[in-house]
N, C-alpha and C positions, 0 to 999 in steps of 0.2 A: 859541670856537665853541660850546659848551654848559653856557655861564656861569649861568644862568639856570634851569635845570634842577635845580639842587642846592636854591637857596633858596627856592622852593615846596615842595620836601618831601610830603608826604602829608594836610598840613592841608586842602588844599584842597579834598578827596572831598566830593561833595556826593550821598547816597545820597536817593535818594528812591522813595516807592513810590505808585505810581500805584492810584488808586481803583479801579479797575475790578473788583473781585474781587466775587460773586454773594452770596455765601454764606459767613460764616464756619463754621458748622457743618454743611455741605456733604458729601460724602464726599470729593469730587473736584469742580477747579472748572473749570468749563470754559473760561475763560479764564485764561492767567498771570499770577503775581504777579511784575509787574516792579519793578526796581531799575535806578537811574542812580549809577554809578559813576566816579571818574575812574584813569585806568589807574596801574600802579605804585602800589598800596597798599603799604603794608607787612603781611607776614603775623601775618594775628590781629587785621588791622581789620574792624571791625563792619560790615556789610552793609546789616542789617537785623533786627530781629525774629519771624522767621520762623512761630516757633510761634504769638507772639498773630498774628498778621498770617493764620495758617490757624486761629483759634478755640481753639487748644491751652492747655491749662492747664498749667503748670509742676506740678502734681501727675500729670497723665496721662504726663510726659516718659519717666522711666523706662520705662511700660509700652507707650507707644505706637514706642519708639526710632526717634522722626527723625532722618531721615539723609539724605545726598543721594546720588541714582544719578546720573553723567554719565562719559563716557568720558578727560577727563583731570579730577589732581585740582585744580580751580580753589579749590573752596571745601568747609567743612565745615561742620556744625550743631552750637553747642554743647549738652554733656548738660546743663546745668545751668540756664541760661537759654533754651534756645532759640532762640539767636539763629545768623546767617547767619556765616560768618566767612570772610575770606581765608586761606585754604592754601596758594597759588602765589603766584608772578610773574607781573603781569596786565601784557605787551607787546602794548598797540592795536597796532602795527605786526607784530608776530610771531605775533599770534594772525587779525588780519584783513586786515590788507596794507593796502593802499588803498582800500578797502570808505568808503564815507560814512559807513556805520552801522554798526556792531561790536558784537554782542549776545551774550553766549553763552547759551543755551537748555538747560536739566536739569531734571531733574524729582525731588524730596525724597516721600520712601518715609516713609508710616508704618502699624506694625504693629500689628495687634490693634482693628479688623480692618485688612487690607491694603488702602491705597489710595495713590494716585499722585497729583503736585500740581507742577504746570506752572511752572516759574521762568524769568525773563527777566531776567537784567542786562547792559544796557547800559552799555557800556566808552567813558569820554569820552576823549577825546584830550588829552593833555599838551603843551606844547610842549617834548618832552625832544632831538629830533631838531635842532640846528641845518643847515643848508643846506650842503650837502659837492659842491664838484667833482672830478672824477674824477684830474685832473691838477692836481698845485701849478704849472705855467705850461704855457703855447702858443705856439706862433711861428704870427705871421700875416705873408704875404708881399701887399707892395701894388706896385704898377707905381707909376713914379712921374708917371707921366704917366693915372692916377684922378682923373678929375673929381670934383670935389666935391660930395657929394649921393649917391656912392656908399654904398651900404650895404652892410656885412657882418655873418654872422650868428656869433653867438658860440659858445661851448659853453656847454651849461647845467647848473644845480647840479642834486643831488637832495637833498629833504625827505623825512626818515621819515614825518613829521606831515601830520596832511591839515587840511582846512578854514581857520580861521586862522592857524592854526600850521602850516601850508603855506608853501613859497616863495611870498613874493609880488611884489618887484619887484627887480632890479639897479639897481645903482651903478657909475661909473665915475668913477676918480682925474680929476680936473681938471686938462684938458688942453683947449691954443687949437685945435691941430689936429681933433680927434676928439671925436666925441658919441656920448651912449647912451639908448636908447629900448626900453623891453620893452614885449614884444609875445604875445599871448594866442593860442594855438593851440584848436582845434574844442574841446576835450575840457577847456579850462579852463587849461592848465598854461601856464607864461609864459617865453618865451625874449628873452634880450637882443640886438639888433641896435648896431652900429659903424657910424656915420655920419661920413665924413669931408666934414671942414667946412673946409678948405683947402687948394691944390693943393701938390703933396709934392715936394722936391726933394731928387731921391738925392744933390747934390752937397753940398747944406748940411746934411742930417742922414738919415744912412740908418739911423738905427735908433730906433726910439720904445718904451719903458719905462712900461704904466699897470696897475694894480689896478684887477680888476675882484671887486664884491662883490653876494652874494647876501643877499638878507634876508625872513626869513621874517612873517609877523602877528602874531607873540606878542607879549606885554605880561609881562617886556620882550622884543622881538624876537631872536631868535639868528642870526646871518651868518654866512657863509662867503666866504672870498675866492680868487683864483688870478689871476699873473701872466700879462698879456696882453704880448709881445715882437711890434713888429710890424716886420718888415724892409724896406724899402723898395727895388725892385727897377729894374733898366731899364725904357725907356717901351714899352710895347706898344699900339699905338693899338686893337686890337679885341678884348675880352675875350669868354671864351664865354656862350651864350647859351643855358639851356636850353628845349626845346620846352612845361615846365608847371613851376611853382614849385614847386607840390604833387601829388607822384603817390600816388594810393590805390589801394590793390589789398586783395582779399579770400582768405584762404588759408585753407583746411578746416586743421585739427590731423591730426595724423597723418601726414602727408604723408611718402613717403622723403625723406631726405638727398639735397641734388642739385636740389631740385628746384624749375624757375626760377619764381620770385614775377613779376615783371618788369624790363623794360630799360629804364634812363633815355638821354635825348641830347640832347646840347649840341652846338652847332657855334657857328662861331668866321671871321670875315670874313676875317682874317690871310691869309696865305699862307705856305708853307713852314712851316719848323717852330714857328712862331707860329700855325698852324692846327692843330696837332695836340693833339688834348684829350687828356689822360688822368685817370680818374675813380677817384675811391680815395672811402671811407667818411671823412667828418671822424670820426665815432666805432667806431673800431673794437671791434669783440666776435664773438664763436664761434658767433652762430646764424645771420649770414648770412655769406655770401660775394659781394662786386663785383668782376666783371672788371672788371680797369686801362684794357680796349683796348674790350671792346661794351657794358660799363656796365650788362651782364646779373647782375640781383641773384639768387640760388640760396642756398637754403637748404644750413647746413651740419650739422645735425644734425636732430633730431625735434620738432615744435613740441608745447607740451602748451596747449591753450587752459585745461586747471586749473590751471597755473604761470602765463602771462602772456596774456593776451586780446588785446594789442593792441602793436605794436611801432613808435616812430618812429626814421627813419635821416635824418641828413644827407647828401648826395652830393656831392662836390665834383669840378667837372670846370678842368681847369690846362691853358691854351696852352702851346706850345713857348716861349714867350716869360714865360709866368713868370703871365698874366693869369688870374683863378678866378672858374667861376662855383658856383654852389650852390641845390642845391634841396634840397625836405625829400621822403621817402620815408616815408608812414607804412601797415603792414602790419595788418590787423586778422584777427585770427585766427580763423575762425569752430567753433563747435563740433560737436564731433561724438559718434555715442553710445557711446563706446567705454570706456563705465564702467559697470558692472558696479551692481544694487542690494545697500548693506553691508546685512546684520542683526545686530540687537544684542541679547541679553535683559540685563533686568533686574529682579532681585528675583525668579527663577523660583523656584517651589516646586515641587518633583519629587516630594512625597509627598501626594496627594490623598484624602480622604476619603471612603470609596463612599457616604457620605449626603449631601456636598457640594450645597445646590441648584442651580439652575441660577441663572447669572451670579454665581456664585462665581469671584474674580480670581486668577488662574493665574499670569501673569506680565505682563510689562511691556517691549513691542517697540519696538525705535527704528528705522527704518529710514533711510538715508542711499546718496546716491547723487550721484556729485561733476559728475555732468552737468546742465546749465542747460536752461530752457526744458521742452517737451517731453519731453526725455531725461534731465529729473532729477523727474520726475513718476510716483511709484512704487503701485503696485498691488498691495496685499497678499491672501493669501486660501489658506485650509489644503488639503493634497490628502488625497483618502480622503475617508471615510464615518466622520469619528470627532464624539464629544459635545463638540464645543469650537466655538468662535467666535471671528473678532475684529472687536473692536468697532475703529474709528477714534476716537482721542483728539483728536489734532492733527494739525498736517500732516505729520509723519515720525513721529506715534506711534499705538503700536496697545495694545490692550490682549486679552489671552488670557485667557477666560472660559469655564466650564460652559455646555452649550446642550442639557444632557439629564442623565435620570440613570444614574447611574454603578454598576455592580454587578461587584465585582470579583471573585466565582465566576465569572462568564460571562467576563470581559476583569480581569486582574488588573494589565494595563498598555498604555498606548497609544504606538504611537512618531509622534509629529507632526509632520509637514512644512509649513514656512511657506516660500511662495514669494513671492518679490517681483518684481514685474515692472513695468520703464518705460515708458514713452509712446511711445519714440523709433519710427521708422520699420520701422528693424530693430529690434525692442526686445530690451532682453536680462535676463535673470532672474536671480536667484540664489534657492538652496535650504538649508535650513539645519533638520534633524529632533532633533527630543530626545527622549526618554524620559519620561514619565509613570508613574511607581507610582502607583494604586490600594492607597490603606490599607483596610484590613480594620476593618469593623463589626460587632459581634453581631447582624448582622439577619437570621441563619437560625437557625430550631429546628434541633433535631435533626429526621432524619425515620428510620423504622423499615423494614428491608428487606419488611416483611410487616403488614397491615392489621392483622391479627391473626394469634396460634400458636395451633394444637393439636396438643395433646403428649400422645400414648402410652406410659403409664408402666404395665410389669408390677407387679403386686402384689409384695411380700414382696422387694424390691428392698432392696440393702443401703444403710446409712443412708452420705449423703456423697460418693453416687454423684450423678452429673451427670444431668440429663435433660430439659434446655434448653440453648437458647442463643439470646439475642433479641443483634441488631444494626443499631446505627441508626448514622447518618452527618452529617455536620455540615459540610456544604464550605468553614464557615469556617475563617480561620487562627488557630493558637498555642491558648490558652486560650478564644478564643472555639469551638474546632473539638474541644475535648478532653469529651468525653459518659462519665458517669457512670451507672450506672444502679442504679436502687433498687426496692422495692416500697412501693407507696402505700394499697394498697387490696384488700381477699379478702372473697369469702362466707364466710371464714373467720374465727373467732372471734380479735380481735387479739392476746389471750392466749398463746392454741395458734400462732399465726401463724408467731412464731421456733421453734417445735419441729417446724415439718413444712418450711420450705422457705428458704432461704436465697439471696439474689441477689450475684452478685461485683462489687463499681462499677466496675472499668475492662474485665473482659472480658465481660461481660452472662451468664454463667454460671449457670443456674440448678441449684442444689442440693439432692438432699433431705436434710432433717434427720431422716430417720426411716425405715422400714421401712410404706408403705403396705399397708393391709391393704384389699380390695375391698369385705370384706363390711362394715366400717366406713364405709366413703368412698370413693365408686366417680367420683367427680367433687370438681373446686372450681377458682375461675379468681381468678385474681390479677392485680392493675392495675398493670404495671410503668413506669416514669419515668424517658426519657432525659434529661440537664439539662448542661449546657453548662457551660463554668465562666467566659463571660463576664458582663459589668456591663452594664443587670440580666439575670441571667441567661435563657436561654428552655429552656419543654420539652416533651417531647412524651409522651404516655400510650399503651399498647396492654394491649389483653386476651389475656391466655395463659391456655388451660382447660387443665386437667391430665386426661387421664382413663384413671383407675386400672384398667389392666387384668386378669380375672378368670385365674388360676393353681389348678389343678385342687389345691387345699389343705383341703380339706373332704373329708374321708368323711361319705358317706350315713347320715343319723341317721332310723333307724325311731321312727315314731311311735306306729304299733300295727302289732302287737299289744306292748301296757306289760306289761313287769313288773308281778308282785305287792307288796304289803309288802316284803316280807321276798326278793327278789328271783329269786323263782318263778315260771316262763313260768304264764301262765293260760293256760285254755283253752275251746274253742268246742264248740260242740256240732252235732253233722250229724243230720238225721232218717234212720231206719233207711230210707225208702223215697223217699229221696232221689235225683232220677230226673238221669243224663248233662244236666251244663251246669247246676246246682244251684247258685250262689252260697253258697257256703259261708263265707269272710271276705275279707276285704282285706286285704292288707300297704298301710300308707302309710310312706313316708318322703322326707323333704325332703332338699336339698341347698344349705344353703348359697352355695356357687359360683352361679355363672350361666353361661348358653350349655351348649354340649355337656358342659360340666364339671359341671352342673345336669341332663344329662339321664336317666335313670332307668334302668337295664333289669331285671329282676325275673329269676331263676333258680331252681331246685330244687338245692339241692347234695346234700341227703339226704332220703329220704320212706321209710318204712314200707315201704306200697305204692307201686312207681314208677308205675305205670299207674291209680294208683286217682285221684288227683288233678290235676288243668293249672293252670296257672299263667300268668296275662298277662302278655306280656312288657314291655307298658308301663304296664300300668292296677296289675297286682299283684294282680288278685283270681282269689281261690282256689275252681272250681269242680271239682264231680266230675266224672269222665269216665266214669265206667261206673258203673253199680249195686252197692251192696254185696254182697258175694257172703256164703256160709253160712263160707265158709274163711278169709273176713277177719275180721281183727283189728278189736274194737273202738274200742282206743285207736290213734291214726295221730298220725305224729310227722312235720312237715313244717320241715328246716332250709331258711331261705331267705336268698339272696344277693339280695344291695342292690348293684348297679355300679351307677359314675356314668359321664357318656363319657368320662372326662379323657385323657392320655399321661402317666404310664400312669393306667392306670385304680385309681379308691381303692371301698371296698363295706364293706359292713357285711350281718351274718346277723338274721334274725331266726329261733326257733323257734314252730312253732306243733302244740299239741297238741289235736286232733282226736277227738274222743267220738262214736262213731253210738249215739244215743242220742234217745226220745222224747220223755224229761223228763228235769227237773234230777235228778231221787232217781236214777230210773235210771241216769243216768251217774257217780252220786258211787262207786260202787264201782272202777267204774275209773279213778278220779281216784285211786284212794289211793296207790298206788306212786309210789315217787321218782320226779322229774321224770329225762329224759334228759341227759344229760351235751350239753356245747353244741360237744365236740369230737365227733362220733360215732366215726371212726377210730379216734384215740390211747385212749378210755375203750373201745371193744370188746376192742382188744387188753387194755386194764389190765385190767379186768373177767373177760377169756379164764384172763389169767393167774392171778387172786385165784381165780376158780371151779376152776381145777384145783389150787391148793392147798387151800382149804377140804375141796374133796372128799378130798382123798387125807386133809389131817389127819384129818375126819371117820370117814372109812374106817378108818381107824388106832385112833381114840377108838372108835367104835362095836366093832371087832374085841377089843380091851383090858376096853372094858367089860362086852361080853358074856362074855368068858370069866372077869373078875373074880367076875359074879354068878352064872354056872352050879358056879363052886367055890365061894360064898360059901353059899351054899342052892338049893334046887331052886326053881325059876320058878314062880308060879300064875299060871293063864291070866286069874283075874279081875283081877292086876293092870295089867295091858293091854287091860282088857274097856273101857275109855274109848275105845280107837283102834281097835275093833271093825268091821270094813264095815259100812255104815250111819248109824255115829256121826258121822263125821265129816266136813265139805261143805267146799266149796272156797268161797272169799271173795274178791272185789274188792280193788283196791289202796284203799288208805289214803287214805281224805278228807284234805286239810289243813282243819286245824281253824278254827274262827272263822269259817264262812259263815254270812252274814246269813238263811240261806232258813231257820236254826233244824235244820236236820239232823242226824245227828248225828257229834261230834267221833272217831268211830272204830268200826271197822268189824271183827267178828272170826269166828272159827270155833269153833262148839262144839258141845263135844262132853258127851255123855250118860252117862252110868255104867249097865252092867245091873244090875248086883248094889245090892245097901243098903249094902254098907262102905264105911266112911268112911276107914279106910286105904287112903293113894294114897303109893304110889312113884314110879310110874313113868308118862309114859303110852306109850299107842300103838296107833298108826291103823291099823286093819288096809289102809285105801285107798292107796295111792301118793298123796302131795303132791308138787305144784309146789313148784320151788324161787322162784318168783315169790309165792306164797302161805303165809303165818303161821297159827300158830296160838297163841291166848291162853289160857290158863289162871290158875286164882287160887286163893286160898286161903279159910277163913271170915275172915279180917281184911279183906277187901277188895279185898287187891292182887293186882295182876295181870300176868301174866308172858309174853309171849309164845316159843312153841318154833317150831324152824325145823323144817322140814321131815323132818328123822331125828330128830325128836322130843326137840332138846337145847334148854336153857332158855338163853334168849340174852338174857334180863336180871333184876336182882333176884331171883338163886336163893339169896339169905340168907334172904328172907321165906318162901321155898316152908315150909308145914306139911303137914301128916298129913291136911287138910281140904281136898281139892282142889277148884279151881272153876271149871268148865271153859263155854266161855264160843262159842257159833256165830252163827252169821247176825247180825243187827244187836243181839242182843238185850246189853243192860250193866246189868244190875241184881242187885245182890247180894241171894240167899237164906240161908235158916239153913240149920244143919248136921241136916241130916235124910236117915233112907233114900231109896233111891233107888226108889222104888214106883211102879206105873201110874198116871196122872193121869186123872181124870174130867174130860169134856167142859166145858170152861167156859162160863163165862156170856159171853154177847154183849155183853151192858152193863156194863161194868165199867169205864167211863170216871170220869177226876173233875170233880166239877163246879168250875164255875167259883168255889163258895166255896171250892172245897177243894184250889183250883188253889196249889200250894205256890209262895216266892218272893212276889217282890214286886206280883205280879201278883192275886195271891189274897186271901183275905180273913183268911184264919191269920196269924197272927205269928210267922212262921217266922226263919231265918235265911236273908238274902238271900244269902249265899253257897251257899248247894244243901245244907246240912247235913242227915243222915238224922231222919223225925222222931222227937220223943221222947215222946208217948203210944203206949202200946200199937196203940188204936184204928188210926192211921195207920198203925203198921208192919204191922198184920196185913192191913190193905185191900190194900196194897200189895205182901205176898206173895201177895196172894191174885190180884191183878192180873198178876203175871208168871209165876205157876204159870197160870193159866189162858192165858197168851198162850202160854206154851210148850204145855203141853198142846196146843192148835188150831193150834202149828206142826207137832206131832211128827204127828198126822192128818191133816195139812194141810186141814184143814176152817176152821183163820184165820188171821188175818195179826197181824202185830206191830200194826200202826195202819191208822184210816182214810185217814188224810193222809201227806204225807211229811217225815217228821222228826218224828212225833210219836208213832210206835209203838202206835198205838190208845190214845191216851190222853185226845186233846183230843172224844171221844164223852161220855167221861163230867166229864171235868175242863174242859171247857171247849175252843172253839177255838185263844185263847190258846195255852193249854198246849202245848210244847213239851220236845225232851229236853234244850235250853240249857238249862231252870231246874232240871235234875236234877243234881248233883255229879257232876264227875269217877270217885269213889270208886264211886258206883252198876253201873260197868258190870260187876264182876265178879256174874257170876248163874250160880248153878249151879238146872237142873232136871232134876231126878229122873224117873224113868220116861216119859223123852222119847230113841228113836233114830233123829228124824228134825232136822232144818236148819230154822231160820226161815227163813219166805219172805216176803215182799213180799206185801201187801196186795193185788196185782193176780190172783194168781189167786184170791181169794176173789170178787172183783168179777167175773170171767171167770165165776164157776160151776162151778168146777173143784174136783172132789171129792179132795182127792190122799189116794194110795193107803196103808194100812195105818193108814186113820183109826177103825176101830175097835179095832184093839187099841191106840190111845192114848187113847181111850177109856177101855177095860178099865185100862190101867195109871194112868190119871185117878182112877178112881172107883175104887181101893186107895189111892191120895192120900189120897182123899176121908174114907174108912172108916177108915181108920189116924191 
């Protein structure tokens, strides 16, 4: 029965590939690459060459890795050639039934880039199937009294195989009685008919023995056979008769169980029970049911029009007598939509690119739907509002594509719905969603919470301390989304850059590396740099100003009133008739700082007179407030306070010492005492306490030494005739030496001897002195000594000699040791002149050091010059000088001439019958006669004579 089937074997494949392809280097080709095949390969026969047959080169194999996508596995692609290969068992009959045509339909995937490519091979028929009847024999019963000419229909074979290798006609064993004829039904297929060809006689042979054989079209053909047993029965003259040979009827699928197709019927002339038919199926099976008695056919179970389309039944209806008739019953199943559209992917890619363009291929949809007609006509299409599309490939394929672009901060994933939907009347869909991730791109900078910072930083801030923080954000993911931050850029010197400020790259922490000071760097801005750490990286810049806020850290620095040299207040000078609201000086001083910390306010903390002078509280300048009065003090001592505004508040003093005075000479007497102490407080007390011990020791010494010399010898009054009322004047404080106006370097009190003897002990004034006020005395050598006020020698009492030289008013010029006699009126002109101007100023060849000179000539001019200036103090009829600082000297010596170019050494001057004080050159200028000027005179002119 399938003799035939072994010796063909698998040589016989004849693969072919039909031309039709567009394109070999194509992406995708719009039509398939077909193959013809014949079924039952064996696995690992060659197909086809797939890859050159799609443009592929055996060097892109590896990277391109074709492959085939199909729902079972029929076939594979080799790695190495790229060729088609069988991987299954190809059964035409098990794969497509009875189909004409038998194709299987897949589509080969290749990667890099991803594209899809349509295949076709067609499955040829074998002839592996011989012709198979259902029963190895049949009994057929014949009346024997059947006319010749009777036909009867047989049972028929089946073939697996279609076309030529299809059943094609029957055979029957040779036989006189009986003939066989096949015969072709609507739909192609072929059944055998039983012709009897002479009348039958149950007495001479009531049983007949034939083979009946089936044979299909192959080369060589395959058969099948089954015995045909035919009984030969009693005569029945009238056999039945049905009303149609052929009944058709039409039956929807689905139908309940039960449920009647139609009734077939036969009647039958006989009578009695040779009229009575009963109808049975010649071929019985389980999907229909025939009533024996109404010949009503009913389905017995569920039809599926996807299992069998179309059904034929035999019907045989049998008299009571034994006679049959026979029709055919063929059922056609009509369809219906009660299938559902399958979805399939293949080759999805679930991780998407957010730079993806559009019509970037996503995956690859098969859709299938096992209804015919209208009802297997599928309608694909995405639900929502999402970036995707499908395109139509073929007729059950689709293709899922980009249709926009893709930004996975905004949508990091899509879930897709593909519905598919049939034609049918009722149509019905199916739904089927996946997932989409969205992979992550570097394609966002960073961005900054803030266009730009400004940042208030106190001064004087410790180093290390924080005083920023910039943060940017990056809604990328991983390493694309991870932001560093650095500094790029400062009006900062990039030297200094790392010593003043420091950034942290993962928490944007801005650091100072140092202690800002304001008054150095009150501002600076810095270009800070967020930067990603994806490939190539992005970044983004922002401006941060720092600015250094002011800290009340500066005390107030006076400007003026400056220190001297030697770091002694100077001082200013007020006119005597210097009228309320008098600008008198200015305090300035600066502050450093800025704002309130910078702003000013001026104070008195100490004054003299509190009422005598005002003070601006924000300008600083120092006006009178009331007129000098007869009771005030010449010299006015104003300590003044500098605050700033700060918390708390920082100050600085300055002192300012105060002269009412019309001119410079004028007030140099009162410049001569020490300056004030700069604490007034603490120095009054210390000062309190030095003065009451001086006094007591003095007290003490004074009481000791008097009584030492009242037991030593008895007192003579002329020894104290030097400190006599009269003799002795009160003197200004102490110049500081070295003013440029040429004045002179020291200022003293002297005093006058009555008597001629040159023996000096002791002195002493008969007047009360201030303890503010010295008195100088000296010797014939020169030197000079000043006594304090109870008349003790308070420096250089080793040089003191027996030649005393006692020294008043401005006058410093040493004389010889000569009696002390009345002095004659001097001369008015006793200036020197300008040759004779001593110093380097002059025309003599002196010693520019001020050395005394050394001809006679000059020294006697020169006594002669300061006997005569004392003499016109002691009358007060002159003055020491025209000018001031020149002691009446630059009249006769020149205007030059000055007491600078006079030595040191010069100032001790002792003159003789003089009991009156030099005075100032101002009341000679006044006109002022002063008093007891002729007896210095008279005591002049015994100078003179002596």
């Amino acid at each position: 029965m399938g003799s035939g089937a072994g010796d063909r074997g698998w040589a016989e494949r004849r693969p072919v590939l039909f031309p039709f392809l567009l394109s070999l280097f194509c992406p995708a080709l719009s039509e398939p690459l077909r193959y013809r095949i014949p079924e039952e390969m064996p696995e690992g026969s060659v197909v086809g060459n797939l890859a050159k047959d799609l443009g592929l080169s055996v060097r892109e194999l590896p990277t391109r890795k074709l492959r085939v996508s199909s729902e079972k596995p029929y076939f594979t692609v080799s790695a190495e050639r790229g060729e088609l290969l069988v991987s299954g068992r190809l059964d035409r009959e098990q794969i497509c039934g009875k189909k004409p045509v038998c194709a299987l339909e897949f589509e080969a995937v290749a990667e890099k880039p991803l594209n899809f490519y349509h295949v076709n091979v067609e499955i040829e028929d074998v002839n592996d199937h011989p012709p198979k009847f259902m029963q190895n024999s049949f009994e057929l019963q014949i009346s024997e009294s059947t006319l010749p000419g009777t036909r009867f229909i047989l049972e028929v074979a089946e073939d697996g195989d279609t076309g030529l290798n299809s059943l094609q006609n029957y055979k029957l064993s040779l036989s006189p009685t009986f003939s066989l004829i096949n015969k072709e039904k609507p739909d192609g297929s072929k059944y055998p008919e039983l012709i009897l060809e002479k009348p039958l006689d149950r007495e001479q042979q009531n049983h007949h023995r034939l083979v009946l054989t089936a044979l299909d079209g192959g080369d060589p053909p395959l058969s099948g056979t089954t015995e045909l047993q035919i009984r030969v029965t009693d005569a029945n003259d009238n056999p039945p008769v049905f009303k149609q040979d052929v009944y058709r009827v039409r039956l929807s699928e689905n139908v309940p169980p039960g449920t009647t197709a139609l009734q077939v019927s036969a009647t039958d002339l006989d009578e009695g029970l040779n009229s009575e038919i009963t109808y049975s199926l010649y071929r019985t099976g389980q999907v229909f049911h025939l009533n024996s008695k109404s010949g009503e056919i009913t389905t017995s179970r569920t039809l599926d029009y996807e299992e069998i389309k179309e059904y034929s039944l035999v019907v045989e209806g049998r008299d009571g007598g034994g006679l049959v008739a026979q029709c055919t019953v063929e059922i056609n199943i009509q369809d219906e939509n009660d299938n559902s559209p399958e979805i399939t992917f293949h080759s999805l890619v679930e991780m998407i690119l957010e730079n993806a363009v559009p019509g970037t291929l996503i995956a690859f949809i098969k859709i299938h739907d096992r209804d015919s007609g209208e009802n297997g006509e599928v309608n694909c299409r995405l639900e929502g509002k999402v970036p995707f599309q499908i395109i139509s490939s073929s007729k059950s394929s689709y293709k899922l594509v980009t249709d926009g672009t893709l930004d996975r901060e905004q949508t990091p994933e899509y879930n897709v719905t593909i519905t598919a939907t049939d034609r049918g009347k009722l149509p019905l869909s199916s739904s089927t969603t996946i997932t989409l991730h969205v992979t992550d791109v570097n394609d966002n900078a960073p961005v900054f919470q803030q266009p730009a910072y400004l940042v208030h930083v106190p001064e004087n801030n410790p180093p290390g301390a924080s005083i920023a923080q910039v943060s940017a954000s990056d809604p990328d993911l991983g390493p694309n989304g991870q932001v560093s931050y650095s500094i790029v850029a400062s009006d900062l010197e990039a030297r200094a850059l790392s010593s003043y400020v420091s950034v942290s790259a993962h928490s944007g922490v801005v650091f100072a590396q140092r202690a800002f000071d304001h008054e150095q760097l009150r501002a600076f801005e810095l270009t800070l740099q967020a930067r990603d750490q994806g490939s190539p990286a992005l970044s983004a810049n922002v401006s941060l100003r720092v600015l250094v806020g002011d800290r009340n850290d500066n005390a107030p620095r006076v400007l003026y009133p400056a220190l001297g040299p030697d770091g002694s207040a100077l001082f200013d000078t007020v006119p005597r008739a210097a009228q309320p609201g008098y600008l008198v000086t200015k305090v300035v001083a600066v502050d450093a700082d800025s704002g309130h910390n910078a702003w000013l306010s001026y104070h008195v903390l100490q004054a003299s007179e509190p009422g005598l002078f005002s003070l601006g509280l924000r300008t600083g300048e120092v006006r009178t407030a009331r007129a000098l009065g007869d009771r005030d003090a010449a010299r006015q001592r104003l300590l003044v306070a500098v605050r700033d505004g700060g918390q708390p508040p920082l100050s600085a003093t300055a002192t300012l010492l105060l002269v009412f005075a019309d001119s410079l000479q004028e007030a140099l007497p009162d410049l001569s005492e020490s300056p004030m102490p700069s604490d007034p407080q603490a120095e009054l007390q210390f000062y309190l306490v030095v003065a009451l011990a001086l006094i007591s020791v003095l007290f003490l010494l004074a009481v000791i030494l008097a009584v030492a010399l009242r037991l030593r010898r008895p007192s003579s009054p002329t020894t104290w005739g030097c400190f006599q009322p009269g003799l002795c004047v009160k003197s200004g404080p102490v110049v500081p030496p070295n003013y440029s106006e040429g004045t002179l370097p020291y200022s003293y009190n002297l005093c006058v001897a009555q008597a001629g003897k040159t023996e000096f002990n002791f002195l002493k004034c008969n007047e009360q002195l201030s303890s503010a006020q010295d008195i100088l005395c000296g010797d014939s050598s020169g030197a000079l000594f000043p006594l304090c006020s109870s008349g003790e020698l308070t420096s250089h009492p080793e040089t003191l000699t027996t030649d005393p030289l006692c020294l008043s008013d401005d006058s410093k010029f040493p004389v010889e040791d000569t009696p002390l006699v009345p002095q004659a009126p001097p001369n008015t002109d006793w200036r020197f002149s300008q040759a004779q101007r001593p110093g380097t100023s002059g025309s003599q060849n002196g010693d520019e050091t001020g050395t005394w000179p050394n001809n006679q000539f000059d020294t006697e001019m020169l006594q002669a010059m300061i006997l005569a200036s004392a003499s016109e103090a002691a009358d007060g009829s002159s003055t020491l000088g025209a000018g001031a600082g020149t002691m009446g000297l630059s009249a006769r010596y020149g205007p030059q001439f000055t007491l600078q170019h006079v030595p040191d050494y010069r100032q001790n001057v002792y003159i003789p019958g003089s009991n009156a004080t030099l005075t100032n050159a101002a009341g000679k200028r006044d006109g002022k006669t002063p008093a007891g000027g002729n007896g210095n005179k008279k005591k002049s002119g015994k100078k003179e004579k002596k």
